[in-house]
N, C-alpha and C positions, 0 to 999 in steps of 0.2 A: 753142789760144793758148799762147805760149810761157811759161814762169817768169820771173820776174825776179825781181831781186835784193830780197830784203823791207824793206818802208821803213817801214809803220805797223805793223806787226805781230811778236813775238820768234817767231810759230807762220810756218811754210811754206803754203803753198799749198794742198797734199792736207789739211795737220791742220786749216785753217781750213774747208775743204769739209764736215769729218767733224764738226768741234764743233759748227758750224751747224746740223746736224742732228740733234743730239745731245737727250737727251730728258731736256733742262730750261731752266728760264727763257729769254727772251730778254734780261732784263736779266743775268744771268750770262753767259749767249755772249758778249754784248757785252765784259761785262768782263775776261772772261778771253785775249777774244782780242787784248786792247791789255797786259794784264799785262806787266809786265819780269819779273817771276819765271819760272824753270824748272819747274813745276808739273805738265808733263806728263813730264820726265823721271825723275820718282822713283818707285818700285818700293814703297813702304811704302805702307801705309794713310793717308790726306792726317789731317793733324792740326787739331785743332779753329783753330790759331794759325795756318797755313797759308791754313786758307781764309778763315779771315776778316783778312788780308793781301792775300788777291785778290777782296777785297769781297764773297765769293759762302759758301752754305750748303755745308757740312762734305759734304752728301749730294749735292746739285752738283759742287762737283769730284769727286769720286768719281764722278759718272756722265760729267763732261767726260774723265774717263783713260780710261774703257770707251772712247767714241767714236772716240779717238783712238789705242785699243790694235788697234780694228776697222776701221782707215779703209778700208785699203785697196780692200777687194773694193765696199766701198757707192763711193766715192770713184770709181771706175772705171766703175761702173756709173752714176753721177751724171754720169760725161764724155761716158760713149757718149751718155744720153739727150739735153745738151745739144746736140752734136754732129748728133745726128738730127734736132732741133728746131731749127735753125740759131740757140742762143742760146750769149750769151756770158758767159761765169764771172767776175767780176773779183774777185778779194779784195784784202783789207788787204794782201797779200803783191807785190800788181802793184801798179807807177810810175803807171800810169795810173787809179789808182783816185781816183772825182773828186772833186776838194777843197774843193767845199763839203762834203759830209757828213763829214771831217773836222773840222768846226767842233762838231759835235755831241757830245755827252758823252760818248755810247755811239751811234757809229757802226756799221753793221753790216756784220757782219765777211764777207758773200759779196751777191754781187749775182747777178743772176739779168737778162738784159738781150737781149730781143730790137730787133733794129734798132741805130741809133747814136747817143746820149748828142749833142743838138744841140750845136755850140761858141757858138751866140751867147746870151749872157744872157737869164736866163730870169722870169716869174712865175706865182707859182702862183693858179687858181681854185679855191674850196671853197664849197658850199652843199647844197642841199635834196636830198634822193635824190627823194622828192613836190615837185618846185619846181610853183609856178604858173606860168601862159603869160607874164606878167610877168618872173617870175625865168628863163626859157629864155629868153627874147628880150633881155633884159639881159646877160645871161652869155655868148650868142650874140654880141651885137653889142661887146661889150666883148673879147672873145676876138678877134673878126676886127679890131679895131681896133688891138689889141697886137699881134697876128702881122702886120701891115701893114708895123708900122715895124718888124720884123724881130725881135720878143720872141720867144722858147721859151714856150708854155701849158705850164704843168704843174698835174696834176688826178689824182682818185684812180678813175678808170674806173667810177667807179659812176654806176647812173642817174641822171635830173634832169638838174642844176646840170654835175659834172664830163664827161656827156658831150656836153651841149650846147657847151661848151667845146671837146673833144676836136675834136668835130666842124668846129666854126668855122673851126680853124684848119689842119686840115687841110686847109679849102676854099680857102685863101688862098695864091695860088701862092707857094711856095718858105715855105709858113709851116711851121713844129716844134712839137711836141706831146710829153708824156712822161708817161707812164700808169705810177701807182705803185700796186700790187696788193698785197690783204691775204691774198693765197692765192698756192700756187705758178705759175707761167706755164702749168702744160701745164695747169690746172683751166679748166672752161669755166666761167667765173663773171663777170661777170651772163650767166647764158644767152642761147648767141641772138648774140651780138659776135664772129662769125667776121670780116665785113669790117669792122667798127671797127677791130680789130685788126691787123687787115693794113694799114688805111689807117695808122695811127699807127708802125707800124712803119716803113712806108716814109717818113713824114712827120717820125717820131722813134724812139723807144722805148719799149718795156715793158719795166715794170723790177720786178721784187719779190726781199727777201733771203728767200725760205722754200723752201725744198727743194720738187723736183720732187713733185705729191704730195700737199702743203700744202691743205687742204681751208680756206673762208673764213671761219674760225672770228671771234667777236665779237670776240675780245681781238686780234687781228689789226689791226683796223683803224683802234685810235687808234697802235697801236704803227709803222705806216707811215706815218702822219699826219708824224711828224717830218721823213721824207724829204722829201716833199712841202713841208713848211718849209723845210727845208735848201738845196733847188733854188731857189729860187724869190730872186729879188731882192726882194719882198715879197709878202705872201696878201693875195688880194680875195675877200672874205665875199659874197655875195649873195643868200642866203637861209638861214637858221637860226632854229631853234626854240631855246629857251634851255638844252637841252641836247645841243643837235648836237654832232657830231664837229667839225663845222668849225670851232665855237670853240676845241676842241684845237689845231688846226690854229695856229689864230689867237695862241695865247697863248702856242705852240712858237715861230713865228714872231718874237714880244717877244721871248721867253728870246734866241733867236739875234742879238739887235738889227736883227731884220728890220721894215720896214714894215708896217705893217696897213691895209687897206681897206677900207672896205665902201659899198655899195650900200642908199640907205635903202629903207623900205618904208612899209606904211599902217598905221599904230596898230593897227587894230584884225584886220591879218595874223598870226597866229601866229609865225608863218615873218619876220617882220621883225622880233622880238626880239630876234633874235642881232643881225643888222647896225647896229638901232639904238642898243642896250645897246654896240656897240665904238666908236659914232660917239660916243657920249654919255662915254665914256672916252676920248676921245683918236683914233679912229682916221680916216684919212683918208677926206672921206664921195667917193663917186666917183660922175658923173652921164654923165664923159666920158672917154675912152681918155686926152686928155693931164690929167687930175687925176691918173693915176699917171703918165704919162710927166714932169712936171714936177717929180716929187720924188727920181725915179733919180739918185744918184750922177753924176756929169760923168764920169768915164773909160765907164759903163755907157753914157749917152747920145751919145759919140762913136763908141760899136756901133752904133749904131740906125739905119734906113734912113732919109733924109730926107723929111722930110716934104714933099708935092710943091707949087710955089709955086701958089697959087690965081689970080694973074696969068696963068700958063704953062698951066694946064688948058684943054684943048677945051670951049667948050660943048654943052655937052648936044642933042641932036638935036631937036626938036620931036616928042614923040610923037604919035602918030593920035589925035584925039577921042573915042572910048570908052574909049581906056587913060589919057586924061587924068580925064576922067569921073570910072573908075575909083580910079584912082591918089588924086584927093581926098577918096575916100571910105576911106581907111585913116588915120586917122591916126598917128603913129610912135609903135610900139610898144601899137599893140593887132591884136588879130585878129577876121574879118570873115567872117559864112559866105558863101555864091553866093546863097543865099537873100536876106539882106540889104541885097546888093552890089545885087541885081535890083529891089526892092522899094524904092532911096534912089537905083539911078540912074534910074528910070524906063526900063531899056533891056529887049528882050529878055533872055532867059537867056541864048541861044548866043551872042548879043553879048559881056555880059559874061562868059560861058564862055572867050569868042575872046582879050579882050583880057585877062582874068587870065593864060592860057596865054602871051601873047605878051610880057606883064610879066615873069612870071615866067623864060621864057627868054633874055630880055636882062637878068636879076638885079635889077630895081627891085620886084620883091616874091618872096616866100617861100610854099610853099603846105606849112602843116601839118595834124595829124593833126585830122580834122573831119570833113569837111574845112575847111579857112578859109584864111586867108590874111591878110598881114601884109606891111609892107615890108622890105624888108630891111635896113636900117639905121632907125634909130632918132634920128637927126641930121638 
């Protein structure tokens, strides 16, 4: 990737590659690499008034000049492996570095970014890593409903809630997705997401600011959370314990004058704490894709794909009588085993075997981990 000319940052390119990796705080990287002080240029021992002028600890800068007195050789080494991984570098020092996360206090000063950063407006999903079959089929069918009219999902690649999400939308032709990671890109973490990865890649990007490397340490992961705010033209909650991460999420999102959403749940769910506790504060409760599409901003909603006239839709084919059968015995948004299916339709098994198979291939139901099955929409 080529240099340009530096616009949020007084540091270059390589010194922002080299501080980012440098071995102390992340709130200091940050600050340091938006400083207007010359702070890497001086040769003296950094003075107590020095560093705290660049908001950071006496023994931080001191280890921000190491980083940067040794850029070069790790800096190069950090281009080859990008290079080999086909991902892309952006720092504070590139034009194109993208401008919501400059809205952030302390925006982070390298990006790490496989795939391409969607252009159409985006929102983020946050919830349960343990969600219920509830909160995946909420979060599924809310993701596919936003990526429809042409929204960006952005989510934090972790299991439940965020990959349900992920998923959704990259099922949705020409839909975008953007996976922000509490570890560096080349770590396999959540084990096991070779094709997520790739799917979101091609459908979006992965994105994390931590050196090649970066193992997904705890503190990691409220510290990306802000990204994930940042992107997002507002967060939708959909499952949360009362001290999830995703009300992080949620109340980064306030701080940025972002929207908040959530998704209610049953009293006596653990996991609807959080969404209920946001709803009972102000946040918007959400049952349907346009409860948040009717509070986007007007310029954001003149992006959006039109919604298709329900006058001008084909009707629906008449399906065969066992998929009808079937088909009434799901209702929206719960899930059903074969067992069940057999035993409320009065039909043989390989019947309703035949007609979940043939639902399920023309998309009017979903066959999950059970096995069971569900419709596919929830409307």
């Amino acid at each position: 990737m080529p240099q340009t000319e530096a616009r949020f940052s007084a540091l270059d390119r390589s010194q922002l590659i080299a501080l980012n990796a440098g071995e102390l705080s992340r709130a200091a990287i940050c600050r340091l690499a938006r400083s207007s002080g010359h702070w890497w240029r001086s040769a003296r021992t950094p003075a107590t008034a020095e560093a705290t002028a660049c908001g950071v600890a006496r023994a931080e800068l001191a280890a921000a000049r190491s980083a940067l007195e040794g850029a070069d050789g790790f800096v190069a080494h950090e281009l080859r492996l990008a290079e080999d991984r086909a991902i892309d570098i952006i720092t504070l020092a590139d034009s194109h570095y993208p401008p919501p996360l400059l809205e952030l206090e302390l925006p982070p000063p390298v990006l790490y970014i496989r795939g391409s950063l969607p252009p159409q407006p985006a929102v983020s999903i946050v919830g349960a890593r343990r969600a219920t079959g509830y909160g995946l089929d909420a979060a599924g069918a809310l993701a596919t409903g936003l990526a429809e009219r042409g929204l960006t999902i952005v989510s934090g690649f972790a299991r439940g809630i965020d990959a349900a999400a992920h998923r959704a939308a990259t099922r949705v032709r020409g839909g975008g997705t953007v996976a922000v990671l509490g570890c560096g890109l080349d770590v396999d973490y959540p084990r096991g997401r070779d094709r997520m990865r790739e799917e979101i890649s091609v459908a979006g990007a992965l994105v994390s600011e931590f050196p090649f490397g970066t193992a997904p340490l705890r503190q990691n992961f409220p510290v990306r959370n802000r990204i994930i705010a940042a992107l997002g033209h507002g967060t939708l909650v959909v499952e949360a314990t009362a001290r999830s991460g995703s009300l992080i999420t949620a109340r980064l999102a306030l701080e940025l004058g972002r929207d908040v959403y959530a998704v209610p749940g049953r009293i006596f769910d653990d996991k609807a704490v959080g969404p209920n506790a946001l709803i009972r504060d102000g946040a918007f409760l959400v049952q349907h894709p346009r409860d948040i599409l009717e509070t986007l901003p007007q310029q954001v909603c003149q992006q959006l794909i039109p919604e298709p006239d329900a006058s001008a839709v084909e009707q629906q084919p008449k399906l065969p009588a066992d998929q009808q059968t079937v088909l009434r015995l799901l209702p929206a948004g719960q899930r059903r085993s074969t067992d069940s299916l057999v035993r409320d339709s009065g039909l043989e098994v390989e019947r309703v075997a035949a007609a979940l198979l043939e639902l399920e291939l023309a998309g009017w139901v979903r066959r999950h981990p059970g096995p069971a099955y569900a419709r596919a929409e929830i409307w």
